[in-house]
Structures are given as C-alpha cells and as structure tokens.
C-alpha positions in Angstrom: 40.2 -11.7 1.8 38.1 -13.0 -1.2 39.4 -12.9 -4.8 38.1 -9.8 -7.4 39.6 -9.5 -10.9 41.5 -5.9 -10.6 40.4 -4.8 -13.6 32.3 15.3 -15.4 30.7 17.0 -13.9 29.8 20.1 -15.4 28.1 22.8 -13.8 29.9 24.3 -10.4 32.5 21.8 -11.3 36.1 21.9 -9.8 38.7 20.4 -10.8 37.2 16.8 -9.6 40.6 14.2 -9.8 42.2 17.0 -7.9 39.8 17.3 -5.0 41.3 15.0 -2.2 38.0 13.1 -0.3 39.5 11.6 3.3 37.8 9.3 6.2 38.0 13.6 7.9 35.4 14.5 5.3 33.1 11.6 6.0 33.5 12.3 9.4 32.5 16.2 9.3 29.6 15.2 7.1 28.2 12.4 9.6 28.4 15.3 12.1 26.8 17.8 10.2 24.2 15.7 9.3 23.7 14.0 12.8 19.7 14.2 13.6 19.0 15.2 9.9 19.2 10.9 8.5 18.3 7.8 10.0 20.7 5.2 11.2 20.1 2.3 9.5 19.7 -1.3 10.8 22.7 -3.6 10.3 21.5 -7.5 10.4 23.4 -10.9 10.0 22.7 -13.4 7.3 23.5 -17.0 7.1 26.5 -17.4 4.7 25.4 -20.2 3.0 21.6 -18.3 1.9 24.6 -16.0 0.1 26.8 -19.4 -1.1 29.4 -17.9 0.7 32.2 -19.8 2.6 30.2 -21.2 5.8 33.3 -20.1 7.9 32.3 -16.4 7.0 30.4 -13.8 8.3 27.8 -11.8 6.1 26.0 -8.7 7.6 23.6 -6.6 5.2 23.5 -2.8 5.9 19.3 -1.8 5.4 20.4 1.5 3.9 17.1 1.1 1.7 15.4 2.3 4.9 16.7 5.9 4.5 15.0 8.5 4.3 13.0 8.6 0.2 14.1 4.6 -0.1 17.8 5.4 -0.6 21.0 6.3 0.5 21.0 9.8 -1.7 19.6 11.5 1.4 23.3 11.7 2.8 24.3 13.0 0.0 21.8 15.5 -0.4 21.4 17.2 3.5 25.6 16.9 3.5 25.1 19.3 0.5 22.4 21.7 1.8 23.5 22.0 5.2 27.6 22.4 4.1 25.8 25.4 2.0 23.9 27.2 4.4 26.8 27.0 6.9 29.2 28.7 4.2 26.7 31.2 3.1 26.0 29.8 -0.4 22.5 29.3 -0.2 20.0 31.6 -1.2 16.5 32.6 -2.0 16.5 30.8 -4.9 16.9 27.2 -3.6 18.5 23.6 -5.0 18.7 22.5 -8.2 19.1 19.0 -9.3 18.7 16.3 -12.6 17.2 13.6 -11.9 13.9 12.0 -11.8 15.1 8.9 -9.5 16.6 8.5 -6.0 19.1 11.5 -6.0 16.1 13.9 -6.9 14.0 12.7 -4.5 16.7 13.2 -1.8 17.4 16.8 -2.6 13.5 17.2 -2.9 13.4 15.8 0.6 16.4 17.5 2.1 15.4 21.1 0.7 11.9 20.9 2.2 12.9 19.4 5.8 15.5 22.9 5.6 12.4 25.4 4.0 14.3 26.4 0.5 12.6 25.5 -2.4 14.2 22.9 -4.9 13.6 22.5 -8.6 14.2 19.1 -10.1 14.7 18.6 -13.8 14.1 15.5 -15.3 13.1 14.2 -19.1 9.8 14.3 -20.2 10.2 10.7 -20.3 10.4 10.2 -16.6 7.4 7.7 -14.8 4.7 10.0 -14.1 4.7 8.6 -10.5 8.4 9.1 -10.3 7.3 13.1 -11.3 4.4 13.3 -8.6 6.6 11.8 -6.1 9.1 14.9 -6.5 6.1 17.3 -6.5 4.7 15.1 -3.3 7.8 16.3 -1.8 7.5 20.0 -2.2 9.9 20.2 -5.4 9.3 22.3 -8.9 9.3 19.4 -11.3 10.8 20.5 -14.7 10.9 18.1 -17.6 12.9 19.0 -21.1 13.8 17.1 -23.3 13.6 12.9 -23.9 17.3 11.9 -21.8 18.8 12.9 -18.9 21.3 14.8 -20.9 18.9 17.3 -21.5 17.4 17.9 -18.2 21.1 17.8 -17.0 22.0 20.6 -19.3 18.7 22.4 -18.3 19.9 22.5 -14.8 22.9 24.0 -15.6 21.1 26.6 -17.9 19.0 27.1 -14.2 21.6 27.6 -11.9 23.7 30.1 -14.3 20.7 32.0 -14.4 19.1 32.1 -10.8 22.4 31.4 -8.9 20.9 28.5 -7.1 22.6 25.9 -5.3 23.4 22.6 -7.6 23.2 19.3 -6.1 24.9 16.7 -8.4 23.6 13.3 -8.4 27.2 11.7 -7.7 30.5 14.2 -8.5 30.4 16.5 -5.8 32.4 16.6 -2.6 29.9 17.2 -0.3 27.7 14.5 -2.0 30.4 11.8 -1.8 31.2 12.8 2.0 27.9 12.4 2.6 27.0 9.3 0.8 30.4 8.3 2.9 28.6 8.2 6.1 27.1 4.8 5.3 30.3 3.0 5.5 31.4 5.3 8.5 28.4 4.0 10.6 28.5 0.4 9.4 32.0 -0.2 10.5 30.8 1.2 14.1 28.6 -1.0 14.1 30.0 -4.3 13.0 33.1 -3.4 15.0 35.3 -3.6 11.8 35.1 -5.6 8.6 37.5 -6.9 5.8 35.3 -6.2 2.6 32.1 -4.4 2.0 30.0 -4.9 -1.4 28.4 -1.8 -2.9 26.7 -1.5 -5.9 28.5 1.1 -8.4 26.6 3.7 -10.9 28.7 7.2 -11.2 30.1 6.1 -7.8 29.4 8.6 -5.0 28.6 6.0 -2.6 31.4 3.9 -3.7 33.5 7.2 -3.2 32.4 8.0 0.3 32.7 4.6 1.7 36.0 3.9 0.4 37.5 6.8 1.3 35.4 6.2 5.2 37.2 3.0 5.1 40.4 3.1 3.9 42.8 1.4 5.7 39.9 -0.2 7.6 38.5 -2.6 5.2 38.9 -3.6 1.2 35.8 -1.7 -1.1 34.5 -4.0 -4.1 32.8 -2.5 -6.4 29.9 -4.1 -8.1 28.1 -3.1 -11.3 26.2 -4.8 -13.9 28.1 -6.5 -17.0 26.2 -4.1 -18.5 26.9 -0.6 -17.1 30.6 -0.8 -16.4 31.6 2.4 -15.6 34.6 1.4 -12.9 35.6 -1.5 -14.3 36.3 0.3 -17.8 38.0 3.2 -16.2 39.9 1.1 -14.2 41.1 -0.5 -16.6 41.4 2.4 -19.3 43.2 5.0 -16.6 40.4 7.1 -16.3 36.7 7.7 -16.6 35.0 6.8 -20.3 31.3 6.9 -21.5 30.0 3.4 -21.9 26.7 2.2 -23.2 23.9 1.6 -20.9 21.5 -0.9 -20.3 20.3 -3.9 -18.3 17.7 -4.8 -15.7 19.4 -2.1 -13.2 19.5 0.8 -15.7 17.2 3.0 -13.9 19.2 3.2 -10.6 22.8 2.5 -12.1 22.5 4.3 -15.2 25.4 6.8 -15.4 27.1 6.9 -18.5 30.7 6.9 -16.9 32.5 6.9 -13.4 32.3 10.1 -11.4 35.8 11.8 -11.0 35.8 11.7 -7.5 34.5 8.0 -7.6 37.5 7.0 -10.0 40.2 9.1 -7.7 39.1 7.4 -4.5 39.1 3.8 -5.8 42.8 4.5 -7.4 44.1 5.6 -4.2 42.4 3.3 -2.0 42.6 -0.2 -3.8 39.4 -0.8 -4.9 38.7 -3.4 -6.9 35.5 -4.2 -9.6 33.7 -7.5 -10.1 31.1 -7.7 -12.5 27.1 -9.8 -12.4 24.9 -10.8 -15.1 21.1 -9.7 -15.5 20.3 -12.8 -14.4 22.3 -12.4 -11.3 21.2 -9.4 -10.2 17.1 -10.6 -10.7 18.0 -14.3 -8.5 19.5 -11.5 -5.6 16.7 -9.3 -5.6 14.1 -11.9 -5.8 16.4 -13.9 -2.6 16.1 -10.9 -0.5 12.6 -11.1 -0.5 11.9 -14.7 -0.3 14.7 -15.4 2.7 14.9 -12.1 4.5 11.7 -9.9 3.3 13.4 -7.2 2.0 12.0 -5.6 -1.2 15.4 -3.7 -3.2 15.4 -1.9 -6.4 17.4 -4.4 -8.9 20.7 -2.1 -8.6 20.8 -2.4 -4.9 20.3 -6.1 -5.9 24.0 -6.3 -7.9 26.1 -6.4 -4.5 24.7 -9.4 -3.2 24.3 -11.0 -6.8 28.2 -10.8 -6.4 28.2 -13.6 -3.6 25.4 -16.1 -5.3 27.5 -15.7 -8.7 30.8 -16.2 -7.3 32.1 -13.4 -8.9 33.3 -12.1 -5.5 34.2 -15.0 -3.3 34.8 -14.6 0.6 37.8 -16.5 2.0 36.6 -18.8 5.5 36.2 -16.4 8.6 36.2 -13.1 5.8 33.8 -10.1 7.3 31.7 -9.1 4.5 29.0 -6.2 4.7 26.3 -6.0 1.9 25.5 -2.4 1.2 21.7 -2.6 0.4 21.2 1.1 -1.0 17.9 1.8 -2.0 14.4 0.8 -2.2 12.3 2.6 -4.5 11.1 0.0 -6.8 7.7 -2.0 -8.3 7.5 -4.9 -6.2 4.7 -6.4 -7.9 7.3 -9.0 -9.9 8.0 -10.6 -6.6 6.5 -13.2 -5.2 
C-alpha cells in the first residue's frame, strides 16, 4: 500500500473508549436499516485525473447521493430504529445539535418513522440551513451564537422531556450506522487495500474502519486546519484544537470522537493531512472531470491523492469516500 505519515460526548454518554464497535455492529446496523437508506453508486476513475500511480485502481463511492446530501442518514435511522426496537423511544421524539448534515438526517429519519424531532442549532446558523430542518418536519431551536450552546441546550432538552438524543458523531449506534458505507463498498468493489475518508469528530471514520478491519487500511483525511485525529493520534487521546479553514462547516468538530479515536488505535489507521488549497482544486476537479458537486470537506479525501500526501503504490485498490453534498455550488464553474 501507499505511504501516510502515522502521526465527549456528553449527554446519554457511556463510557465511550470503553464501548467496543466491531465489523458485527456494522453488520446489524446495515440490516436494520435495510430499505430505510439508499445504496449508493460506486464508479471508477482514471488514476492519473487523481495523479495517482497509473498501475492503480481508484473507485469513488457517491455517498453524497444519500438521503439529505450525506452520509448522516446511516447514522441517524441506525439510531431511531435501534431505539424503537429497545423500547427507548417515546412521545417526545429526537433531539439533536446541529444545523448541518447530521441535523438534517435525524430531521429526515424521525419524520420517515412519525416521531417528532427537535434540532438545536445557534442563532447564527444560515437561515436556509434553519428552513431546510423545518422543511423536514423538525422543531428548529436556536440559542446562543456557537454550537456549544445549542449542544448544551439539547442536553438541557433531553434531561427535561426524556427524548431520545442523536449525537452528531460519539454514539454507537451512529458510528455502526455511518459504518454501513464501508460495509457496502467493499461488496461492491469485491475488496480494496485503502479507502480515503474525510475526518471531522470521526463517526464515519469509526464505522468504516471498524467494517473493514482486517479487510482494507482506513486513512484518515482532514484539513491542516482541523486536525482532530492526527493530534490525538499523536497526543494519546482526543484534544480540543482550533478550528478553521475552507471545510469548517462540515468538519468542524473541536476534537476526535471517543469512539472515532478507539477504533483507529485498534485498527491501524493512519492520518494525512491537505492544504485549503488542496481541498478547493479537489472539489472544483470533481466537477469539471466527473460532474459531481461535493461540499469542500467531502472534497479533503480526494485532495489527498492530487497533493501527494497519500500516495497509492502501482496496482493499490483505493476507494474515495465522497460523503456529502449539501453545499453552494455557485463557486463552480
């Protein structure tokens, strides 16, 4: 394979770095939530439109056709359904924080299953971002001017009302679910060596990892920016680290998610890191080659093959996890 420098949840929370997440989680999920999310289209790409090694094969997974634009939807329905089934949800719904992609999944998920969902973001939060959620059936509730405080609102809501919570990344049930991607792209490329996935807290990078350990070698991409698993790589555990960058809005967590970081220890996972610039040539690539319009964080794995910071080795499978698509295309062209 290709070379790549080895570098809390709060409300409902467990014990996250103790919870175990296997390939038999991901596997339950991606039966649980068989009929409820849409298989997405797996496609070939010519290595050298990547500046990969011609000798290698490069296959992008369109999971920005999911259901709401992203992969979240997983996530989200694993969650829900994994509730009902246990009992645990009630009259008074899902709760989550977040005005972006995971919001809009649990907004999605809660509506297809007729329970009512309340989504708290901040006040700051893109108006069309906030009619979107409402679009989708969901209580929109904004406090405060950062996601810190609509996080801490939603806790404040489910200790009150005893509703379910949905965390954007640090939840088993998320991560299992968000695991289903890798689960369904190894069926259908027959098997690969590495797969590319953009990294914010991690759940995605959590689920595929653990779907494809001892399968295939999970790199984890994130902006030089916002590194969240490179630091707590390299520091032993998760850390806060600033955020900002052209990918911010997608891949904005602060730090790793347990889970994430406990996965990627046991499993091997290794971090590479892209420029801004990077991550904007990727994006702007995937639509002028292939026609496909990404947010700019979904844009980071690829930017790891034009940049060189993850190189493929001649005859290396490598899948491009393409997560989500809920973005302003109007800068393309």
């Amino acid at each position: 394979m290709g070379s790549a420098p080895a570098p809390r949840a709060g409300a409902q929370a467990r014990d996250a770095a103790l919870i175990v997440l296997t390939a038999a989680d991901v596997a339950a999920a991606r039966e649980r939530i068989r009929g409820h999310i849409r298989t997405t289209p797996l496609v070939q790409a010519d290595p050298a439109e990547c500046r990969a090694d011609p000798a290698a094969t490069v296959w992008f997974k369109l999971e920005h056709l999911q259901h709401t634009g992203s992969f979240k939807a997983r996530g989200a329905y694993n969650r829900i359904l994994t509730a009902a089934a246990d009992g645990h949800l009630t009259d008074a719904g899902v709760v989550a924080a977040s005005g972006g992609n995971a919001g809009l999944a649990v907004a999605h998920a809660a509506a297809r299953q007729g329970v009512p969902a309340r989504v708290h973001v901040p006040e700051t939060a893109p108006a069309v971002k906030q009619a979107k959620l409402a679009e989708l059936g969901a209580t929109v509730v904004a406090t405060g001017t950062k996601y810190a405080d609509a996080y801490d609102a939603a806790t404040t809501d489910i200790a009150e009302t005893g509703a379910l919570f949905c965390h954007a990344y640090d939840q088993p049930e998320i991560c299992a679910g968000q695991g289903t991607l890798g689960a369904e792209l190894l069926d259908q490329t027959g098997g690969v060596d590495t797969i590319l996935v953009a990294v914010g807290g991690g759940g995605l990078l959590a689920g595929i990892a653990a779907a494809a350990e001892g399968r295939a070698h999970v790199v984890g991409v994130e902006p030089a920016t916002i590194p969240t698993l490179h630091t707590a790589l390299a520091e032993g555990g998760p850390v806060a680290v600033d955020v900002s960058g052209v990918a911010a809005d997608a891949l904005g967590a602060t730090r790793i998610g347990e889970i994430a970081h406990a996965v990627a220890t046991r499993t091997g996972v290794t971090s590479v890191l892209v420029d801004d610039a990077d991550i904007v040539a990727a994006r702007t690539l995937l639509w002028q080659k292939f026609r496909l319009v990404v947010e700019h964080g979904t844009a980071a794995a690829l930017a790891a093959l034009l940049s060189g910071a993850y190189r493929p080795a001649a005859g290396e499978r490598v899948a491009v996890v393409l997560c989500g698509a809920n973005t302003d295309p109007s800068d393309l062209a």
